[in-house]
N, C-alpha and C positions, 0 to 999 in steps of 0.2 A: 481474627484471621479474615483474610479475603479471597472472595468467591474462584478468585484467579490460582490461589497457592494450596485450596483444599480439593478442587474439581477436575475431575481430568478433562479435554475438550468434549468429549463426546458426551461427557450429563451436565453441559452447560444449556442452562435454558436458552432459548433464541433472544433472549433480552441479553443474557449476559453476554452471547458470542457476539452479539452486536459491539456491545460495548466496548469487547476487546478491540476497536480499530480506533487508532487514534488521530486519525483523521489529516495522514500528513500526505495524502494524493500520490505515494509515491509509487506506490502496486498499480497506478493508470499511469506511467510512462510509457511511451512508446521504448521498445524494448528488441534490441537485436541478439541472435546468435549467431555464434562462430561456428558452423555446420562440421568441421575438423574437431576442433577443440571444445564445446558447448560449453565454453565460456558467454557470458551472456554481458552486454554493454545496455549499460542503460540510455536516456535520449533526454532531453529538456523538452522534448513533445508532451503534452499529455492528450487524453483521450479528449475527443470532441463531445464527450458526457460533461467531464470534469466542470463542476465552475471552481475556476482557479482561486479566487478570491477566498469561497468557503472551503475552499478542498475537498468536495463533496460532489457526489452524484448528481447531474440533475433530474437524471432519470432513474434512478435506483431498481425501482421496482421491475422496470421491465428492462432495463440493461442490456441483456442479455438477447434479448428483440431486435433495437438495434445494434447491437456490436457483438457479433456474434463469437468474437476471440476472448470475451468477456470473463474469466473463469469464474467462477462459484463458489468462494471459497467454503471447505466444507473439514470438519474435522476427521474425515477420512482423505480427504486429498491434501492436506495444510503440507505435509510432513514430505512430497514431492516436489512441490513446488521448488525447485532448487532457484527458481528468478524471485522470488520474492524478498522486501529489501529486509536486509541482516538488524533493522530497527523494529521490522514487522511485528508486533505482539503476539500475533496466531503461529508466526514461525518462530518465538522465541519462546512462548510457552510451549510447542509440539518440540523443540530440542532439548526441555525440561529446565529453563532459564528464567529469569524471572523480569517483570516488568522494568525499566529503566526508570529513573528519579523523574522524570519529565514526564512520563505517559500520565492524560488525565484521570485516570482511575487511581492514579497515586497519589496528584497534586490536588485533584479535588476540582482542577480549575482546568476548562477544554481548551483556555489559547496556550495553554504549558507548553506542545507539540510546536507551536510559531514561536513562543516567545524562546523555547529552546534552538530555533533553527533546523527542524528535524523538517517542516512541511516543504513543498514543492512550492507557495501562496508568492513567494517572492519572485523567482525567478522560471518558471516556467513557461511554455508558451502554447497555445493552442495548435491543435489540429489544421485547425483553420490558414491561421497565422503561416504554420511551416508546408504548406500544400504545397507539391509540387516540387519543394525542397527534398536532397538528398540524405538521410537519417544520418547518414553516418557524420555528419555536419554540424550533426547534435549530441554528437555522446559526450556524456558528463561523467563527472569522476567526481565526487563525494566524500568524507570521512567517513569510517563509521564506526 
């Protein structure tokens, strides 16, 4: 058995909750609601953290320092999150689902998330990049 199908999120050690992210940059999109409907659209922005390349923080640790919209993901708040993507791991084990064929922890291998097309690594564009730019210019629409 594995750590993910015997433990609930809350007595996962901080190695393991790590683990569960698989590194597809999609929870740092720039992200709108519909203030009527809270409908949430996603964006081809990512955060000005992100490096696109590794799908990955650059600033991890302190994140939160600067980007202060940053959320924390935590095994008491996973379960609200209603914008996080429907691939997420932390939000597919808190609906009691189980990992997908591609997530590293299954394949054993980290580019599984790219080589399945799940990450942001291709098509995404910086912070930077879309400055200035009007978000809604960016919403993407995805499988899932």
């Amino acid at each position: 058995m594995t750590f993910w199908t015997n433990k609930a999120l809350v007595d996962m050690t901080g190695e393991e909750w790590e683990s569960l992210c698989d590194g597809c940059g999609r929870c740092c999109l720039e992200k709108l609601e519909d203030f009527d409907s809270g409908a949430v659209s996603y964006t081809d922005v990512a955060c000005s953290l992100l490096n696109i390349e590794k799908c990955s923080c650059s600033n991890y640790p302190q994140r939160q320092r600067f980007m202060p919209d940053c959320v924390a993901l935590s095994p008491q708040n996973v379960r609200g999150l209603k914008w996080m993507p429907q691939t997420c791991a932390y939000r597919l084990l808190a609906e009691g689902k189980d990992l997908p064929d591609w997530h590293p922890l299954v394949t054993g291998d980290p580019l599984s998330v790219f080589e399945a097309g799940i990450s942001v690594r291709s098509w995404a564009v910086s912070a930077h990049e879309a400055e200035g730019e009007d978000l809604e210019d960016h919403i993407i629409d995805w499988p899932v």
